[in-house]
C-alpha positions in Angstrom: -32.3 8.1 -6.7 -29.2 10.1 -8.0 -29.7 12.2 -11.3 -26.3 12.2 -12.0 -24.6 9.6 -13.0 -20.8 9.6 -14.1 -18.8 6.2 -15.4 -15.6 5.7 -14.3 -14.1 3.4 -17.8 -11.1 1.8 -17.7 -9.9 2.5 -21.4 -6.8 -0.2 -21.3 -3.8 2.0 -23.2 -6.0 3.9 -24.4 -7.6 3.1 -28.2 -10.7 1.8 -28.8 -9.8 -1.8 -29.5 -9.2 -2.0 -25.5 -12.3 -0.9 -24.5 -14.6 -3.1 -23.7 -18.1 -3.5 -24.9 -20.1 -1.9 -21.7 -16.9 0.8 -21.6 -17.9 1.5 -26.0 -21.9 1.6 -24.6 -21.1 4.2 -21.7 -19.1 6.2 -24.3 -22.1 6.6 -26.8 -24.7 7.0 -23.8 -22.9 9.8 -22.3 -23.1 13.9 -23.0 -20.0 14.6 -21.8 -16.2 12.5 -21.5 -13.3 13.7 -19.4 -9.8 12.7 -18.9 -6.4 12.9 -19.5 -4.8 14.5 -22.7 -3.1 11.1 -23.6 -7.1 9.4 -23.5 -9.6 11.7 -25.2 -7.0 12.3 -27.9 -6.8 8.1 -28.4 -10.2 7.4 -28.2 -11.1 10.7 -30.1 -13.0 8.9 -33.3 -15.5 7.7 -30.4 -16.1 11.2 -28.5 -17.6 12.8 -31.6 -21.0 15.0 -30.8 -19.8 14.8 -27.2 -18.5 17.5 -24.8 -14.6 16.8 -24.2 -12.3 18.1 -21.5 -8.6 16.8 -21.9 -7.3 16.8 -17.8 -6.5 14.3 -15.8 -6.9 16.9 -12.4 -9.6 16.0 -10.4 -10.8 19.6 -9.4 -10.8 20.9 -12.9 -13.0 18.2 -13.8 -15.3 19.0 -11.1 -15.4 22.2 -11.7 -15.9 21.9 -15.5 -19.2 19.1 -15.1 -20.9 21.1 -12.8 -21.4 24.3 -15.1 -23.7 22.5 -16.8 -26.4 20.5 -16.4 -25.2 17.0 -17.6 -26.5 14.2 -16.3 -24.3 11.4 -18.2 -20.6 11.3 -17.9 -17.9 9.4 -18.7 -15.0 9.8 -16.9 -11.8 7.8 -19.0 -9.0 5.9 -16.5 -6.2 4.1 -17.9 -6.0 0.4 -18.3 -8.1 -1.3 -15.5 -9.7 0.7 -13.2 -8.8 -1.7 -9.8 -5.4 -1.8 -11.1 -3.1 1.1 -9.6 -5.8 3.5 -10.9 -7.0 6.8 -10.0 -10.6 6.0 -9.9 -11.2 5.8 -6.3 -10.1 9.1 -5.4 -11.7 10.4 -8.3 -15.0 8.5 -7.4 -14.4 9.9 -3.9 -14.5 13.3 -5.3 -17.9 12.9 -7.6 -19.9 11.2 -5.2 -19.2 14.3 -2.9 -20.7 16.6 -5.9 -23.6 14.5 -5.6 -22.4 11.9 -8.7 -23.4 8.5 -8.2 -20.4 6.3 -9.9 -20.1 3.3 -11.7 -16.8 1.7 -12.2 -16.4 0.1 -15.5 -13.3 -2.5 -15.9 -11.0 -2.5 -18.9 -7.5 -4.3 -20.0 -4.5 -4.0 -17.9 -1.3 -2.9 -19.0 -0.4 -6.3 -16.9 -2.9 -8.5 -18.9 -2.3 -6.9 -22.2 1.6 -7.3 -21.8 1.5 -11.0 -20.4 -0.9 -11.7 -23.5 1.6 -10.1 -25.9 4.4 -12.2 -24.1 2.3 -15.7 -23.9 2.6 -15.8 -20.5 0.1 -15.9 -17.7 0.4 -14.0 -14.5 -1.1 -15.3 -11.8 2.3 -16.3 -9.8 3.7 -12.5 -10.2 4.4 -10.4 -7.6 3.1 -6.5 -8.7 5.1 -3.7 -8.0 4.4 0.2 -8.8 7.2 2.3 -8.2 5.2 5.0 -9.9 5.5 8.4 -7.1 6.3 5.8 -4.5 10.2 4.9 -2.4 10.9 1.5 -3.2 13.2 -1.3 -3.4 12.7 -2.7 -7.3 15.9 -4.9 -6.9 15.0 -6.3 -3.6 11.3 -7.0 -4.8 13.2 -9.0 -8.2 15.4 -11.0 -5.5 12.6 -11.8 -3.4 9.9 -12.9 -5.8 10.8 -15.5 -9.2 8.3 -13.7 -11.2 7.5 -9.9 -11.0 5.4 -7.5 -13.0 6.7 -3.5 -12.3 5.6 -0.4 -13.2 7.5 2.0 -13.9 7.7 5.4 -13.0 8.5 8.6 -11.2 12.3 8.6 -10.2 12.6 4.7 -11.2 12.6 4.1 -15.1 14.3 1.0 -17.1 18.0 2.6 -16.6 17.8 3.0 -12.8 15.8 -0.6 -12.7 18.4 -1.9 -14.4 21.4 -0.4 -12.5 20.0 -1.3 -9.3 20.0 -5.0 -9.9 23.5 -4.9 -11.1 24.8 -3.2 -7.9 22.8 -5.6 -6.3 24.3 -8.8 -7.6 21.3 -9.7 -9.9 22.7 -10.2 -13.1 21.8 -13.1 -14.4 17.5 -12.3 -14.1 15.5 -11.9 -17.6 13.7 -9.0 -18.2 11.2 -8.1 -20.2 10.7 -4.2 -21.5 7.0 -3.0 -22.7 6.8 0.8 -23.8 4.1 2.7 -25.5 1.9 -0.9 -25.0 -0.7 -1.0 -28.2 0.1 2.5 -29.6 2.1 2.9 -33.0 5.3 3.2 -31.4 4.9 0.4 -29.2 8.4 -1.4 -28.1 8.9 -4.4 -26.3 12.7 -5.7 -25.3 14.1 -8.8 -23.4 17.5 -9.2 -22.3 19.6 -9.7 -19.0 19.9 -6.4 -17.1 23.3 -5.2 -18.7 21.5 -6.2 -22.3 19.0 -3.5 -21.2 20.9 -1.1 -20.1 23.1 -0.7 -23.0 20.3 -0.9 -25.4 18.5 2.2 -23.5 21.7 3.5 -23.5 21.8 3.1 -27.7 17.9 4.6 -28.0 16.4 5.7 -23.8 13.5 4.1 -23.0 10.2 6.4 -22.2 8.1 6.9 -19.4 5.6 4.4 -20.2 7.4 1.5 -19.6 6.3 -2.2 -17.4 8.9 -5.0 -17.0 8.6 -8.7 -16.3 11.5 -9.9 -14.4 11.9 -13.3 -14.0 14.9 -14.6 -11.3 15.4 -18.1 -10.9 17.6 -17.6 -8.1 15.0 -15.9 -6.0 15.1 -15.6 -2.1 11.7 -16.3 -0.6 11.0 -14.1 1.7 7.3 -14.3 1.9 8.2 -15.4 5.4 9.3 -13.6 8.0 9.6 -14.1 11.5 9.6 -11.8 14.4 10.1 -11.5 17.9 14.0 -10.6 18.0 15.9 -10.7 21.4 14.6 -8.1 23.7 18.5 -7.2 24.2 18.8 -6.2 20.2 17.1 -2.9 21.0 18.9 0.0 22.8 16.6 0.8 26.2 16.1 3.6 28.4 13.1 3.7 31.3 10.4 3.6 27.8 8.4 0.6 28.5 9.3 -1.7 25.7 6.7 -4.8 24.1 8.5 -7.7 25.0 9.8 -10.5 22.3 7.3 -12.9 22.5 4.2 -10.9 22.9 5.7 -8.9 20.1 6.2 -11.6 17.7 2.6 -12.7 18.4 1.0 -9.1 17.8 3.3 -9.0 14.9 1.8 -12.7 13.2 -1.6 -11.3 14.4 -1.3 -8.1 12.4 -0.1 -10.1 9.1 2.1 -7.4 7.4 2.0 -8.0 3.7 4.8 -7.0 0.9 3.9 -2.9 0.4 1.6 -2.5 3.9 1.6 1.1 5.3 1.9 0.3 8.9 1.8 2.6 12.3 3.1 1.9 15.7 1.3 4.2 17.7 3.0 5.0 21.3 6.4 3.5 20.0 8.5 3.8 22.8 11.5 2.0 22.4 10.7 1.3 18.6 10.9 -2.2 18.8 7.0 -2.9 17.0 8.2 -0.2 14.1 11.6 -1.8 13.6 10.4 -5.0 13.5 7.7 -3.9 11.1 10.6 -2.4 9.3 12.9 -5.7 8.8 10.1 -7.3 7.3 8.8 -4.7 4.4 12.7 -3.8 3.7 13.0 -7.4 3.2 10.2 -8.0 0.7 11.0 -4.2 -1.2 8.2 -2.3 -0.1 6.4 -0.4 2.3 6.0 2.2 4.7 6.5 2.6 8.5 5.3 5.6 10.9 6.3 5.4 14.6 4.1 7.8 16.4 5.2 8.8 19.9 4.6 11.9 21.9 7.6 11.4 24.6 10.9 12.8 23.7 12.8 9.8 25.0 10.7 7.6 23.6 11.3 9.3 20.3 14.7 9.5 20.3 15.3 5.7 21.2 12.9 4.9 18.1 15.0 6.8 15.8 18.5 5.6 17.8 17.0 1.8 17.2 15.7 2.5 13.5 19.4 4.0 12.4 21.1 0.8 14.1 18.8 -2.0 12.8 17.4 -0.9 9.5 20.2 1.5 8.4 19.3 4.1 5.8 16.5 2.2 4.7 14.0 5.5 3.7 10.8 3.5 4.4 10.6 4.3 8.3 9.7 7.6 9.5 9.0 8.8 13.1 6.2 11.2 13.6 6.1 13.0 16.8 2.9 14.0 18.6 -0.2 12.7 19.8 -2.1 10.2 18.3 -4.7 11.1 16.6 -3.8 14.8 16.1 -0.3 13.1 14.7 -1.9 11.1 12.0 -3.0 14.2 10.0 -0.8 14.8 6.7 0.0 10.6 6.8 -1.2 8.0 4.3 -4.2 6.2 4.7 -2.6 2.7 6.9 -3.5 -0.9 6.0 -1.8 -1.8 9.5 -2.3 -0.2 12.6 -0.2 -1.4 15.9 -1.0 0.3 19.1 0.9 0.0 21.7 0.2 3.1 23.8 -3.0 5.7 23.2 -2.9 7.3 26.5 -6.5 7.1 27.3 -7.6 8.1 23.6 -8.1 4.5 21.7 -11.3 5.2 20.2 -10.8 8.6 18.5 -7.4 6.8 17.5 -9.9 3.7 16.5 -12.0 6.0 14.7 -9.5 8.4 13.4 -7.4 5.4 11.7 -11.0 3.8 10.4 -12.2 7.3 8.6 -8.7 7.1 6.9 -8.9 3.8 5.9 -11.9 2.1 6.3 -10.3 -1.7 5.6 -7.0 -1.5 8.3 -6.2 -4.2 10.0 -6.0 -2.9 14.0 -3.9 -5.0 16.3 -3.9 -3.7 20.1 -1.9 -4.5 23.4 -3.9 -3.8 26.6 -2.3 -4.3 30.0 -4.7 -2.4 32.5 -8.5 -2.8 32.4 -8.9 0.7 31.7 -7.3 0.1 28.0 -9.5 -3.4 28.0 -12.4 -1.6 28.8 -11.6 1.0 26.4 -11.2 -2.0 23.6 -14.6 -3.5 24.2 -16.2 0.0 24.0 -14.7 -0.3 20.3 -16.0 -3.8 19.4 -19.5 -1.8 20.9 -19.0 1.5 18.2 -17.8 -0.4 15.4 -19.0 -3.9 15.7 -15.9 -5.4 13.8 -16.6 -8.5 11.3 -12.8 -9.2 12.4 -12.4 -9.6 16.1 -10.2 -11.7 18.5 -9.2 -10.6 21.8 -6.4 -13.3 23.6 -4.9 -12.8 26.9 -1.0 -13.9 26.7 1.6 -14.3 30.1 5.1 -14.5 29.5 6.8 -16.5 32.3 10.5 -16.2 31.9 13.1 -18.8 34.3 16.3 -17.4 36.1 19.0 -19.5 37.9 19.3 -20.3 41.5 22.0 -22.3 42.2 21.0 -26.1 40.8 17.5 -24.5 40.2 16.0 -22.7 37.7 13.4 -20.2 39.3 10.6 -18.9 37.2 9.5 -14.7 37.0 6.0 -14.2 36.1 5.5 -11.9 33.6 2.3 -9.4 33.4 -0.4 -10.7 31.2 -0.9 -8.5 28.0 -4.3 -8.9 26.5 -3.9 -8.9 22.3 -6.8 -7.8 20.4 -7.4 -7.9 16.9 -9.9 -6.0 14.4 -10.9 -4.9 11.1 -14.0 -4.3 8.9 -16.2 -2.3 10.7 -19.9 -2.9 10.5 -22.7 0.3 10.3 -24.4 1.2 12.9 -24.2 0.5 16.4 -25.2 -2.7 18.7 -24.5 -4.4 21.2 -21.7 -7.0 22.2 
């Protein structure tokens, strides 16, 4: 059993009337409270008689609990500490200094500010744009009801401007800065009320909106599987519409995904992947492919079909040696792994544990190479279809049909420990 034991408490905005009873009981049991400046100096009439470091930098706070031999920490998070927090990578980092964590739950700035507004959240779409590219206007014209945080190059004046250049005028917002501090201010107003009353006093960089847009456009659906002859071709073997639009539904992209096509070739999985996360306002796209043709006719069919849209990156080299210095995925489409699907199996799992891994498999030599993965990582997730595309041409009064290959689709996710057998 672990010595050391740090709690990771989420301190809601950060005074001791949001933190919850077990959060107040790890406070007084520990020796010793990190975290950020903003924190320690809130919740400073509970730290007496403890050691304090003010710094929200992980490697400093390593560095400063393991001069000493503490055995209770408390490490202070804002608001909720599942809620766009940093205490998994922080947890990450203690339990490799041989910490054993505990997360401890506080108060949303979502909860706290849907309280204070009497209204209830369950239907709203979430959307950080803190240190992330997004779309906030398109995420407000997709969804009726959003909560957004704010942050990083997108406060309330940009927000604001954005849905005004992008016809959504007539939405209600609703401004919450400094939530539960002194200075707390909350605002409502249409877009162009907002703007000019940040213009009259500027808004911080503490800010969350709900936006509420009756005239929404749903698109929480999207379908896929466009016209093979949509995409500009070259001798790069291409996945066909259908079995595209099947491995596409199969993979079950979600508003914000960070998706790879690995082996793009023509581009026409990452494009498609594209469409549909432009559409709902957020997300990412990484087309890995080693071949130079292949390469350029991603990037050629990315530029014609999803403009500027900065979400969609190609990333040339081998995969895995190519996924180094990209995000962790939640979607993983592989195409083409030239011999090399397990490491690019395991590569993609040891980055994110919880991605969903859809596969196409044409010789048995890839469908070999996909049972030898359901072998290693005994997925709880597992499908494996076979699929055969049988398209008709004209012959006179006839119509003749051309039998496709058959493409075997497999689907995984959540690997199991250890090993066993199929």
């Amino acid at each position: 059993m672990c010595d050391k034991k740090i709690s990771i408490v989420g301190a809601g905005m950060g005074t001791a009337e949001q933190l919850t009873g077990l959060g107040s009981r790890r406070l007084r049991e520990a020796q010793v409270v990190v975290g950020a400046p903003r924190l320690t100096e809130g919740l400073s009439g509970e730290l007496s008689g403890h050691a304090v470091l003010a710094s929200h930098r992980t490697g400093e706070i390593v560095e400063f609990l393991n001069k000493e031999k503490w055995t209770r920490a408390v490490f202070l998070v804002s608001g909720d500490t599942g809620f766009y927090s940093a205490a998994s990578g922080a947890a990450a980092a203690f339990e490799e200094q041989g910490w054993e964590t505990e997360l401890v739950p506080g108060i949303s700035s979502m909860s706290w500010f849907t309280a204070k507004l009497g209204k209830n959240w369950q239907n709203m779409a979430v959307l950080s744009c803190h240190g992330r590219d997004v779309d906030p206007a398109g995420w407000v014209r997709s969804h009726g009801e959003s909560f957004l945080l704010l942050g990083g190059k997108i406060g309330v004046r940009e927000l604001c401007a954005a849905l005004l250049e992008g016809g959504i005028s007539d939405c209600r917002l609703w401004i919450g800065e400094n939530l539960a501090a002194a200075e707390e201010r909350i605002e409502a107003g249409s877009p162009e009320q907002i703007l000019l009353s940040d213009t009259n006093r500027p808004f911080g960089s503490l800010c969350c909106v709900v936006a509420e847009n009756t005239r929404a456009v749903n698109a929480a659906f999207c379908s896929f599987g466009l016209p093979d002859s949509a995409f500009v071709r070259g001798k790069v073997p291409m996945t066909k519409s259908e079995v595209r639009a099947l491995s596409l539904t199969k993979l079950g992209l979600w508003p914000g995904a960070v998706c790879f096509d690995v082996g793009s070739g023509t581009g026409s999985v990452s494009v498609e992947m594209g469409l549909a996360l432009k559409a709902w306002g957020a997300g990412q796209v990484y087309a890995v492919e080693k071949k130079e043709e292949a390469l350029e006719l991603t990037r050629v069919n990315g530029e014609r079909l999803l403009g500027n849209w900065k979400g969609f990156h190609v990333v040339p080299g081998s995969a895995p040696e190519a996924f180094a210095g990209l995000p962790a995925p939640t979607h993983v489409f592989v195409g083409g792994s030239g011999g090399a699907l397990l490491p690019v199996v395991e590569q993609v799992l040891e980055k994110a544990p919880g991605a969903r891994i859809v596969v196409n498999a044409v010789t048995p030599e890839t469908m070999a190479e996909l049972l030898q993965c359901r072998k290693r990582f005994r997925f709880a997730v597992w499908e494996m279809i076979q699929v055969r595309v049988d398209t008709f041409r004209t012959a006179g009064n006839y119509h003749m049909p051309c039998a496709g290959n058959p493409v075997c689709i497999a689907l995984m996710q959540n690997p199991q420990p250890g090993e066993g057998a199929l």
